[in-house]
C-alpha positions in Angstrom: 60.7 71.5 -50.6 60.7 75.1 -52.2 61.3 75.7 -55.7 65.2 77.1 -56.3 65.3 76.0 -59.6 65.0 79.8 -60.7 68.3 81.1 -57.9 70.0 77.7 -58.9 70.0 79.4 -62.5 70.7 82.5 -61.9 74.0 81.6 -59.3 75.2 79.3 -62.4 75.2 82.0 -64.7 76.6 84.3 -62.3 79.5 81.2 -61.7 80.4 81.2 -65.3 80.3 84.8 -66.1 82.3 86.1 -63.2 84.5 83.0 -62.8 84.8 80.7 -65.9 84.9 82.6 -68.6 87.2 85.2 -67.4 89.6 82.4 -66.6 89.2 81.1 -70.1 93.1 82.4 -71.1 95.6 82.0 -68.6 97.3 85.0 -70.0 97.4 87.1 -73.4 99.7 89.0 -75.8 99.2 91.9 -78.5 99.3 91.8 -82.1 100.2 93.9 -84.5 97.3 95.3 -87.1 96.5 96.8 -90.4 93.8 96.8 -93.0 92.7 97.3 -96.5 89.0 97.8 -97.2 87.6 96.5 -100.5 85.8 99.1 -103.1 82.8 97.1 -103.4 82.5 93.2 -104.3 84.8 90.7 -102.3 87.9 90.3 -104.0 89.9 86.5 -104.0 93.5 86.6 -101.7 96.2 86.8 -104.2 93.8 90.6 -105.1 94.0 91.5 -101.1 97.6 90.8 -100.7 98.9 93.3 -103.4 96.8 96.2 -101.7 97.7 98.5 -99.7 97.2 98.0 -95.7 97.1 100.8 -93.4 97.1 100.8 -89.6 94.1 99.8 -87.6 94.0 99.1 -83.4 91.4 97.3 -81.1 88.5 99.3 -80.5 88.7 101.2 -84.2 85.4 101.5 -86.7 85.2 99.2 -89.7 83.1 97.7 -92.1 80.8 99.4 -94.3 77.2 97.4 -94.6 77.8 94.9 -96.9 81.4 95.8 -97.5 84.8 93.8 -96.5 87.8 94.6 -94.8 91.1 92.7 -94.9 93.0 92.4 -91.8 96.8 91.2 -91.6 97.9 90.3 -88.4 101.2 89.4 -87.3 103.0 88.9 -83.6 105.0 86.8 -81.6 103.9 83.6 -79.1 105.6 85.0 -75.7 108.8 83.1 -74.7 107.9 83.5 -71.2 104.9 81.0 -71.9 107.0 78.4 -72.3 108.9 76.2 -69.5 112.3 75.0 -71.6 110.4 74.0 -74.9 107.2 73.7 -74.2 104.4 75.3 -73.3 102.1 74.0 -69.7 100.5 71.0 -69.5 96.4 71.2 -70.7 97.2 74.7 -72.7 96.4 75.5 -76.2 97.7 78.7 -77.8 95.1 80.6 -80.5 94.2 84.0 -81.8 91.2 85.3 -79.9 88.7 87.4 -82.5 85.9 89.3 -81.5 84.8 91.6 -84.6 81.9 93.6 -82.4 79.7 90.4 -82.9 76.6 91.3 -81.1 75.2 88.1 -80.1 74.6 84.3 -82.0 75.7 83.2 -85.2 73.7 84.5 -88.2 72.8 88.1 -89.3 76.1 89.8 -88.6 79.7 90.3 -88.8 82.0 87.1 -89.9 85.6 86.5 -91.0 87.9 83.9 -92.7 91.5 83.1 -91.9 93.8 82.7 -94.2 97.8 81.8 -94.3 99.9 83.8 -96.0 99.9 81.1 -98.9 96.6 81.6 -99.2 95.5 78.2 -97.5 92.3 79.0 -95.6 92.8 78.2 -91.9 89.3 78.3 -90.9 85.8 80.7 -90.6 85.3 83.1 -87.4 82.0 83.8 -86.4 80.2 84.5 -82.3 80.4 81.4 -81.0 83.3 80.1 -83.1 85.8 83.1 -82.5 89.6 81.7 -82.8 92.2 80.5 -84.9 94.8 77.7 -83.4 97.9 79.1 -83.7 101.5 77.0 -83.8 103.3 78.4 -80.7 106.6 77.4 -82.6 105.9 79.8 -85.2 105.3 83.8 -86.1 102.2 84.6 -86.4 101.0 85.9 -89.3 97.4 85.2 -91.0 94.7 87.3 -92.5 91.8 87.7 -91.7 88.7 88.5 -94.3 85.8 89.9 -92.4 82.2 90.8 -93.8 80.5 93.8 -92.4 76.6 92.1 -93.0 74.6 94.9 -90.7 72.7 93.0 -88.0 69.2 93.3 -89.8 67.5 91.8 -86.7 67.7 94.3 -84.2 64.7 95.7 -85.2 62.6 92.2 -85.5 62.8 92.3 -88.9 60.9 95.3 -89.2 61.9 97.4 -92.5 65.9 98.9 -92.3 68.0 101.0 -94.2 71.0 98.1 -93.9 68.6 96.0 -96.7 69.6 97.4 -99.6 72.6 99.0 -100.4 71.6 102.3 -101.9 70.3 102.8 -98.7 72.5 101.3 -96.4 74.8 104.2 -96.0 79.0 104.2 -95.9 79.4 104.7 -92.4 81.4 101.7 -90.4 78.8 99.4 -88.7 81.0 97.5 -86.1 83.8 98.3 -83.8 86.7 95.7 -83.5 86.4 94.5 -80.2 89.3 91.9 -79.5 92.0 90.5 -81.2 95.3 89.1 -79.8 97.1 85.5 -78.9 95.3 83.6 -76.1 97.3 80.9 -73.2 93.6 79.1 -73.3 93.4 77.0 -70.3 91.7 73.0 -72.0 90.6 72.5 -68.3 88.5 75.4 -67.8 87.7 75.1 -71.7 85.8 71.5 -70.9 84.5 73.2 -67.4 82.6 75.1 -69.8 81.4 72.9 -72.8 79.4 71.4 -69.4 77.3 74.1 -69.1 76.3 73.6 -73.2 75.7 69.5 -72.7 73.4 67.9 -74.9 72.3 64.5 -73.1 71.3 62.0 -75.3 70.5 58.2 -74.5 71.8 55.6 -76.6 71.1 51.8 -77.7 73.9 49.3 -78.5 72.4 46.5 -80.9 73.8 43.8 -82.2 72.9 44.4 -85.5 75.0 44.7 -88.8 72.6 47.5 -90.0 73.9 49.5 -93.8 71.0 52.0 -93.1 68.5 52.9 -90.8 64.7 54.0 -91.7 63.3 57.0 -89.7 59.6 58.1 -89.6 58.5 61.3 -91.8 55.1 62.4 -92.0 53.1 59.3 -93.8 56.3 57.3 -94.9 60.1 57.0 -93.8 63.1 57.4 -95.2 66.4 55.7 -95.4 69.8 56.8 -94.7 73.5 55.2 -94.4 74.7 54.3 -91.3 78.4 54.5 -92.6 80.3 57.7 -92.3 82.3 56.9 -96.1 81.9 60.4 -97.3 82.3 63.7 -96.1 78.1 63.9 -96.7 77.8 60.7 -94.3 79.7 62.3 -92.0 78.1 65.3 -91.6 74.5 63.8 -91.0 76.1 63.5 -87.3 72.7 64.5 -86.4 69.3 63.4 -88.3 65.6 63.6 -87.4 62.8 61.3 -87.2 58.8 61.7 -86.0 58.1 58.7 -83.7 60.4 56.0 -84.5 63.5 54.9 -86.0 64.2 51.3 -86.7 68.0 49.5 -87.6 67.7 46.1 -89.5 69.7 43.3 -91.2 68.4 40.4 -93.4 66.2 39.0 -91.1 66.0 41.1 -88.0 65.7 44.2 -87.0 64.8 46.7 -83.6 62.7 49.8 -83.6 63.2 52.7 -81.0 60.4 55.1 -80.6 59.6 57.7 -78.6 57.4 60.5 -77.8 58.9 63.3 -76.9 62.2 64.3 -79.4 62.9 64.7 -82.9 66.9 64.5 -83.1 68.6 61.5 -83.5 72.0 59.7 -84.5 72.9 56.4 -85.7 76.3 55.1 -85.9 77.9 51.6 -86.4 80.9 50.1 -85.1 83.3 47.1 -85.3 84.0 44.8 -82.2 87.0 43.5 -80.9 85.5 40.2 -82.0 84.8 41.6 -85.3 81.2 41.5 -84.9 79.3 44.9 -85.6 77.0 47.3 -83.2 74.4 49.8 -84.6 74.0 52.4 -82.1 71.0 54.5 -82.3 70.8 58.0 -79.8 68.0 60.3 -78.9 69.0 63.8 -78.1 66.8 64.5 -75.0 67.9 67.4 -73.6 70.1 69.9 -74.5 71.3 72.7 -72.3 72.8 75.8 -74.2 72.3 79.2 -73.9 71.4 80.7 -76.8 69.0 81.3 -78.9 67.2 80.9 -75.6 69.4 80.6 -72.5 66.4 78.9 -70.3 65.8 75.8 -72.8 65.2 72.5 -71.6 65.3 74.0 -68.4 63.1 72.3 -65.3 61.9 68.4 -65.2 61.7 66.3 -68.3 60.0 63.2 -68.8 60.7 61.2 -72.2 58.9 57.9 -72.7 61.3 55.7 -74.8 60.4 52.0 -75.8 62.9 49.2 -77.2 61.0 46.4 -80.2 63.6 43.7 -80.9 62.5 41.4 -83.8 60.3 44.1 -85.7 59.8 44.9 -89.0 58.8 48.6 -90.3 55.2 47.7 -90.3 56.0 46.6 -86.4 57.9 50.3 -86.0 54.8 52.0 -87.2 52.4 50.4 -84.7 55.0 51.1 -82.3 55.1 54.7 -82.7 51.4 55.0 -82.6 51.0 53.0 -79.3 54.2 54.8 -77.3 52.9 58.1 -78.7 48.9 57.7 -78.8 47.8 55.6 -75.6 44.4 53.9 -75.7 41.7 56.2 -74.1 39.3 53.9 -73.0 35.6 56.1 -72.4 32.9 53.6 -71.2 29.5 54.0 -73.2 26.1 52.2 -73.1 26.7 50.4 -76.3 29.2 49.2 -78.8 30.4 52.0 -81.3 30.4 50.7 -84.8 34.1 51.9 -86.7 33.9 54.5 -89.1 36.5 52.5 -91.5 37.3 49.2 -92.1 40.4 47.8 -94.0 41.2 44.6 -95.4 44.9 45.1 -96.1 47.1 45.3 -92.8 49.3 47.6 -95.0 47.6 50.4 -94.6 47.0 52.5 -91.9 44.2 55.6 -91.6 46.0 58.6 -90.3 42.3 61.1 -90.0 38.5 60.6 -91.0 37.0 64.1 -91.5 33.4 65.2 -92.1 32.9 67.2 -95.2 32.2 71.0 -94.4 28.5 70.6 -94.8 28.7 67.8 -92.1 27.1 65.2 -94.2 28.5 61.9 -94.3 30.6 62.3 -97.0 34.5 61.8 -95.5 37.9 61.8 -96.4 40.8 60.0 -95.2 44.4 60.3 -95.0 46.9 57.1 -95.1 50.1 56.0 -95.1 51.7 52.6 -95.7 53.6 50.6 -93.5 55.8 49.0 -96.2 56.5 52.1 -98.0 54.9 50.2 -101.1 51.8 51.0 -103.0 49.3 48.6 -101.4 45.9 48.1 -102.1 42.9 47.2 -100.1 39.1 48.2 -99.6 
């Protein structure tokens, strides 16, 4: 069969540029603008709202580098949205922001909403560009936006925008979009597809508090309970080879050879028993920084120990991630190091720069203690 991967690509793109995207917001409506640019330094709300705000439109210059600019917007949800009292089935009504952003997160312009109480509804950013709105309400937010100059147009070669003697007074972004948004959920979910990170995932019956994940010579532990806002936010965490769930008594390892990123979760049963789930993000399929990642074939080897210990996890990574090479000689090859503590493992023998047979060696323990041996 001939390779299409490559036209497959390229008609997908085409499919949700020309098609998904623009069907995004089943319809829009205006706003009405003005702004107040701060003298130097960000200032706190209660300073912005006593300022005085002149008129601004779509498509205007703002933003001196390194400078902010208050925007207060105000508007109405259209009436004819709704059907009697409510607006259609699988719709969400927002403010859609664009302030000129000029491609991923990072290195550019940025806002934060705020209520007119001051309350901050949430940060605007690229690829986070909307506010929720209540459709039963006027709107009326503001809107803080930073001008930081993209400083990595050039490839971080030297710029005027990084320092601000040099950096110059003149606006450095044009606002793009801003208005209310009818955003079709449907289409919305048609298009978190296209940004799917596939991830395959164990169920264990195990009543696991933490789980231990491979660094470089050692592991560490984390909680497996999301208690605190800091729990919950290590939604993702990394591990080398392996990362092994235990209670007193028992535990599994899961090892791999191929991914970093993983997630470990537990739940309570119906009949009150308790599963640690441990996932392996294997692929994921975004488009930016780099809109051809993961692309192609994959192949992820993956390998299940029930009943191990740490010191079991260890010599799992090493046999799922270095296979025996077997080389047949004419006679038996003496080993280089011997060790009379199981403990301990020899990560690299290396001949001193004069290649005489002085050596040294790296290890790690498998316990994570301080063993001994000769």
């Amino acid at each position: 069969m001939h390779d299409q991967r490559v036209l497959l690509e390229q008609r997908l793109e085409r499919f949700v540029h020309d098609h998904l995207e623009p069907a995004l917001y089943r319809a829009t409506a205006p706003v009405s603008l003005t702004a107040w640019d701060t003298p130097g330094e960000p200032v706190p709300f209660a300073d912005a709202m006593g300022q005085p705000y002149g008129p601004i439109e779509v498509g205007s210059r703002w933003g001196r580098p390194w400078g902010s600019t208050w925007l207060h917007v105000t508007g109405e949800v259209p009436a004819a949205w709704r059907t009697g009292d409510r607006l259609p089935v699988a719709t969400a009504v927002e403010l859609v922001v664009d302030l000129g952003f000029s491609g991923g997160p990072g290195f550019q312009a940025e806002g934060l909403a705020d209520a007119p109480d001051g309350a901050i509804i949430k940060a605007v950013s690229p690829r986070n560009h909307y506010v929720p709105l209540n459709p039963e309400a006027p709107v009326d937010l503001y809107i803080e936006a930073a001008a930081n100059p993209d400083v990595t147009q050039a490839g971080f070669d030297p710029t005027p925008y990084g320092d601000l003697a040099t950096a110059g007074r003149e606006p450095v972004y044009t606002l793009r979009r801003l208005d209310i948004g009818l955003r079709d959920v449907c289409v919305w979910e048609l298009l978190q597809d296209v940004f799917t990170l596939l991830k395959l995932g164990f169920g264990f019956d195990v009543h696991a508090d933490r789980s231990a994940s491979e660094t470089q010579f050692g592991h560490v532990y984390r909680a497996t309970h999301t208690n605190t806002s800091w729990d919950q936010a290590r939604f993702e965490i990394c591990a080398h080879r392996w990362i092994h769930v235990a209670e007193p008594g028992y535990g599994v390892t899961v090892s791999n050879d191929s991914t970093y990123g993983h997630d470990v979760g537990r739940t309570t049963r119906p009949d009150r028993g308790t599963t640690t789930t441990v996932r392996l993000s294997l692929v994921r399929g975004s488009r930016y920084p780099d809109p051809e990642a993961d692309q192609g074939r994959h192949t992820n080897r993956v390998t299940v120990r029930p009943g191990s210990t740490i010191a079991d996890a260890v010599a799992e990574g090493y046999r799922t991630n270095l296979t025996v090479r077997e080389v047949q000689g004419e006679h038996d090859v003496a080993p280089l190091v011997r060790l009379s503590n199981p403990a301990i493992v020899v990560e690299a023998v290396k001949l001193a720069e004069d290649r005489s047979v002085t050596w040294w060696s790296g290890s790690t323990s498998r316990s994570g203690a301080t063993p001994r041996a000769s």
